[in-house]
C-alpha positions, 0 to 999 in steps of 0.5 A: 449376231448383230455385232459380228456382221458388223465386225465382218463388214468393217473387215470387208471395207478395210481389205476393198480398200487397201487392194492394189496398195503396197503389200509387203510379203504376203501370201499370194492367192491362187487367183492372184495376178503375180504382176497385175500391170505397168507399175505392179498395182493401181498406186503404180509403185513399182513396189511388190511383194516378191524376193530377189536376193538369190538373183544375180542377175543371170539369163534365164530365158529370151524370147525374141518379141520386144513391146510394152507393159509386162504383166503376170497372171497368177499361174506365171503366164506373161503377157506383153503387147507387141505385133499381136498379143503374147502370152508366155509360159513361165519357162519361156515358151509360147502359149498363145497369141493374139491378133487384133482388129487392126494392123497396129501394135499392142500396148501395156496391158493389166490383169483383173481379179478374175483372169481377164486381160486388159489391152489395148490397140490404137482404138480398140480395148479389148478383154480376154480370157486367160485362155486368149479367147475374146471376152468384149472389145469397145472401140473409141475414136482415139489411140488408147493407153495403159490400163489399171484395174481398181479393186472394185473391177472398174477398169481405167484408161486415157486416151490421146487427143484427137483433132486438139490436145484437150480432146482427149478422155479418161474413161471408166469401163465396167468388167462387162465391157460397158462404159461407166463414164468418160471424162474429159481431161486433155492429154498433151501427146503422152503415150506412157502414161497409166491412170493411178488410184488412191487407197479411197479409190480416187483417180489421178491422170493428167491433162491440160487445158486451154486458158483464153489465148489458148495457151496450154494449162497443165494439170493434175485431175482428182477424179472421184469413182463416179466420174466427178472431179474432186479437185485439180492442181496446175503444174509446170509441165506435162505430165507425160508418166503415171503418178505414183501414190505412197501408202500415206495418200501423197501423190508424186507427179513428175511433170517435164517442161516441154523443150527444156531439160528440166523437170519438177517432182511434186509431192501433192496432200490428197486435198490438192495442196502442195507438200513439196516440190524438187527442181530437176534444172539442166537434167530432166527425168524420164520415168514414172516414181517408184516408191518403197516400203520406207517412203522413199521415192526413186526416180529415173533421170537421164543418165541418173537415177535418184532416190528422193526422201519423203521430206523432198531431200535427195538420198544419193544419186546414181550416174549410169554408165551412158547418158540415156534415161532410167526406166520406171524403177520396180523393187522387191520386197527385200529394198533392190532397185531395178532400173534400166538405160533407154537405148543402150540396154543395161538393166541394174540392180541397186542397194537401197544406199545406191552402190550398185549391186549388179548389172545385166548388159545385153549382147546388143543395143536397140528398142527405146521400150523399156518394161520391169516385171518381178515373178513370185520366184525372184525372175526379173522380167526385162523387155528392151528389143525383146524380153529377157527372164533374168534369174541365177544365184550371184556369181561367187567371184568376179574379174578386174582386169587391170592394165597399164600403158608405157612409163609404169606398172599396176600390181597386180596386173592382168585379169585379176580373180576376187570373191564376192564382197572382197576388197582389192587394192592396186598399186601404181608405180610410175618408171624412172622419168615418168609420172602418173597422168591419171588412173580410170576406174570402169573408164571414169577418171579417179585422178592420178592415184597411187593405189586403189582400193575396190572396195565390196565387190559384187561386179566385174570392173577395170582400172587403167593406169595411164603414164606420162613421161616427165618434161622439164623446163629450161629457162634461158636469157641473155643480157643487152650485148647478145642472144642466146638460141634457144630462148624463154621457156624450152620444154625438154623431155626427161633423159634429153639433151639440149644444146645453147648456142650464145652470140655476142653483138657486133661490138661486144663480147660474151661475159660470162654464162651461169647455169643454174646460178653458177658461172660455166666461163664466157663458153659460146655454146652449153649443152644440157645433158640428160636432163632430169630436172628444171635448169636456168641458163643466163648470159651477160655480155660485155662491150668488146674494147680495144686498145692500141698502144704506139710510141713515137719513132718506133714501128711497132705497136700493141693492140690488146697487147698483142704486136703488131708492124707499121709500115712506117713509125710515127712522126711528130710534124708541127706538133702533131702525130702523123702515122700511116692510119690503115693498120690501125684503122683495121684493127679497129674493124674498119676500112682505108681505101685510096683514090689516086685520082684525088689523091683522098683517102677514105676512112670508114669504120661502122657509121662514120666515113672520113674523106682526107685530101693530101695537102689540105687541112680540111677533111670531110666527115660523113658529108660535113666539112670539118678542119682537120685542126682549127689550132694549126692550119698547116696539120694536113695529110702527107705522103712521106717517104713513099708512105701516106701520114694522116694526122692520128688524133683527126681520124681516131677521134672522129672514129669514136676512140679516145686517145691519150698521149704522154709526152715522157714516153711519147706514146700514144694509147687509143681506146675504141669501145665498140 
């Protein structure tokens, strides 16, 4: 008899001391709280015992009261804190409500083991009957947050600081409504968080304290079930959510460096040492952990959501679709992760690998208080603004809608229809002169593909194709002698025309223009037509000569070959060549002019300016006095038979040409290279 008692009470421990822990899929009693609070149990896991597989995330009833802390009573009634109180029936309808004491909103709340509900408003705790009735309320002095019920009844909560941030307590309440204990933790200004209690019924909050220079010292407390400190362990930051507590006694704290985006995870032994701790640099996490059957830890972050292994590596991570911060995620039985984004209101559903198994978007943006509830049934409880029952069979077949700007195709294009778990490929096809800048998948870039593949789907998406056209370069240069306009790089669209126009130096002509390597002649324009691929267009130039051939005696004279009449032919007079000059002069490019005051003529071609006198035989040369021949004094300029006659050989050399002379055929060749 003895031995059997001993076999009961043994029996007895083991189920006090695993109540509130991981449950797996168990049978729930009739008296049982389906969701007893904030995070599921006094671990605050987030991990239930409840099945979602036949949930595809549809509406199944909103009710338009938004607040904190969801809870389910073991007849399905939900309760959530708002203006009043509200208890909701399990279709959606109200079952009663419940005013405080004062003109403040209610809180998260929790469910004991015989139906009471815990909650609170700013300085009052109340309990209630299942039926909304009072049952006790105790007022403190300070704002009160979440509670969580332990498995031997004795309610837990923390309050925030009053008049200095370590005025703040975690207190102990008996189900009769009496204090058991206070004591004091400080609490740095956080108004989520929720009390966690181990498997041995140990207490884990956080606070801080003030070192000498009254510098804030963040901590994590180890409270035994009598009040008594058993150990605390500093942190980095504030611990601003609950710890969760995984079914091996570790504790995951997630404590924020205020002002920073940054954050630690830790992973602390039930004695106070440290296991592990994870650097979250330049990102921050914004949620209580979540811990599932296999010890993996899931952390809302912003814009991310993680899944840690028990060892501190990271499983995957997930980018949401804006960058607002994950909920504290709750899971189901079967390993699906629900999570949802502050403010931009998109509740998902994970796999345990991390692809996304659906979401729910609601039809309006608004509230920043976000709480997860999972019903015995599988209904996904989403408060955000309001509270929303999600709960429908997975849709059977899904849209893609697939588009294409100008330049291209996508096939197939248009809504596009896809069974669940199907794949889809799509083919990108640029037009004639086009190339793809880049391809969007639900608007995030996969580069400039040509096909994509939507692999196991089970949502609705989009895929965008965006093309465009094709720009070609043509480089264009030119030599010393000229310039050709446009020049460098010119950028050109596919199927355009471009036209180059070239022009020589004064004194030099074109040589020969290449285009792409290949002489076109010495053209002084180039058009490019219908460009469809890069060019090069390059332009030599060559200095413009010219040559002058006269014979003495004779009239006639060649310049570049083609003839020309002097007014009056050369002569040869005290051995020099004498000629009337302004034919030739001009067809060099210059200028005679006459002054008959003077009797001077002045020659003029580029920089150089030559004054004659008839009758002297020293002339003057860009203001320098210079002997027209300092051989011969009597070489002097004349006018003959009407006609004036300057020395030849005088003028052209000081003009820059060179001049030859052959005495066989007395002609004169004078060359002048610009």
């Amino acid at each position: 008899m003895k031995k059997l008692v001993v076999i009961l009470l043994a029996i007895l421990m083991l189920f006090t001391l695993f109540q509130g822990a991981p449950r797996g899929n168990v049978a729930k009693s009739d008296t049982q709280p389906i969701w007893p609070m904030f995070h599921y149990n006094a671990q605050n896991t987030g991990q239930c015992p409840y099945s979602t597989l036949n949930n595809g995330g549809g509406l199944k009833w909103k009710f338009n009261v938004g607040g904190n802390g969801l809870a389910i009573g073991s007849d399905g009634t939900i309760y959530i804190g708002s203006h009043f109180f509200y208890a909701l029936n399990p279709d959606g309808t109200l079952k009663w409500t419940y005013q405080g004491d004062i003109p403040y909103g209610f809180g998260a709340s929790a469910i004991g083991h015989d139906g009471t509900i815990y909650t609170e408003t700013n300085r009052f705790f109340y309990a209630l009957n299942p039926d909304g009735t009072l049952k006790w309320k105790y007022q403190i002095d300070k704002p009160i947050l979440y509670p969580v019920v332990a498995s031997d009844g004795t309610i837990y909560f923390q309050s925030m600081p009053g008049s200095s941030v370590v005025d703040a307590y975690l207190y102990a309440f008996n189900p009769d409504g009496t204090l058991k204990w206070k004591y004091r933790t400080g609490n740095c200004g956080a108004s989520k968080i929720a009390p966690s209690i181990g498997q041995d019924g140990t207490i884990y909050v956080g606070g801080v304290e003030l070192n000498e220079s009254l510098y804030p010292i963040y901590y994590l407390y180890a409270i035994n079930p009598d009040g008594t400190l058993k150990w605390k362990y500093a942190v980095d930051g504030e611990l601003w959510v609950p710890v969760a507590i995984s079914s091996d006694g570790t504790i995951y704290a997630q404590a924020w460096i205020y002002g920073r985006p940054r954050n630690y995870l830790y992973a602390i032994n039930t004695d106070g040492t440290l296991k592990w701790k994870k650097d979250f640099e330049g990102i921050g996490t914004s949620s209580c952990p979540a811990i599932s059957y296999d010890g993996t830890v899931y952390l809302g972050g912003y814009g991310h959501l993680y899944a840690i292994s028990p060892d501190g590596k990271e499983k995957w991570e997930y980018k949401g679709d804006f960058p607002g911060g994950f909920c504290s995620p709750v899971i189901s039985s079967e390993g699906t992760i629900y999570s949802a984004q502050y403010d931009f209101n998109i509740l998902y559903a994970f796999n345990p690998d991390g692809t996304l198994k659906w979401k729910y978007e609601k039809d309006y943006w608004g509230g920043s208080d976000i709480s997860l509830a999972i019903g015995s049934d599988g209904t996904i409880y989403y408060t955000c603004g309001d509270i929303r029952a999600l709960n429908s069979p997975a849709p059977k077949s899904f849209r893609i809608l697939a588009s294409a700007g100008p330049g291209g195709s996508i096939s197939p294009s248009g809504t596009i229809t896809v069974n669940y778990g199907d794949s889809k490929t799509f083919i990108i096809t640029p037009n004639i002169g086009y190339h793809i800048a880049d391809v969007k998948v639900d608007g995030v870039s996969v580069g400039s593909v040509l096909t994509y593949t939507f692999q196991n789907v089970t949502s609705d998406h989009t895929i965008e194709a965006i093309f465009t056209m094709n720009t070609y370069t043509i480089t264009a240069s030119a030599g010393l002698g000229g310039s050709i306009s446009p020049s460098g790089t010119v950028s050109v669209n596919y199927g355009e025309s471009k036209t180059f126009t070239i022009t020589p130096d004064k004194g030099y002509k074109i040589s020969d223009v290449k285009v792409d390597g290949k002489s076109v002649g010495a053209v002084s324009t180039y058009t490019f037509s219908n460009i469809t691929d890069n060019h090069t267009i390059d332009v030599t130039f060559e200095k413009n000569q010219i040559v002058i051939v006269l014979q003495v005696g004779q009239a006639i004279f060649t310049v570049n070959g083609a003839a020309s009449i002097l007014d009056s032919p050369p002569i040869i007079k005290n051995s020099r060549t004498l000629l009337p000059i302004r034919p030739i002069v001009e067809a060099l490019g210059g200028t005679v002019g006459w002054d008959g005051t003077e009797k001077k003529v002045t020659v003029t071609l580029g920089s150089t300016t030559i004054e004659l006198w008839i009758g002297k035989n020293t002339a003057r040369v860009n203001g320098t006095d210079t002997p027209i021949d300092s051989t011969n004094s009597k070489v002097v300029p004349e006018i003959i038979n009407g006609r004036t006659m300057l020395p030849l050989r005088f003028v052209t050399e000081n003009l820059g040409c060179q001049l030859r002379w052959d005495p066989n055929t007395q002609t004169i060749t004078i060359t002048y290279g610009g």
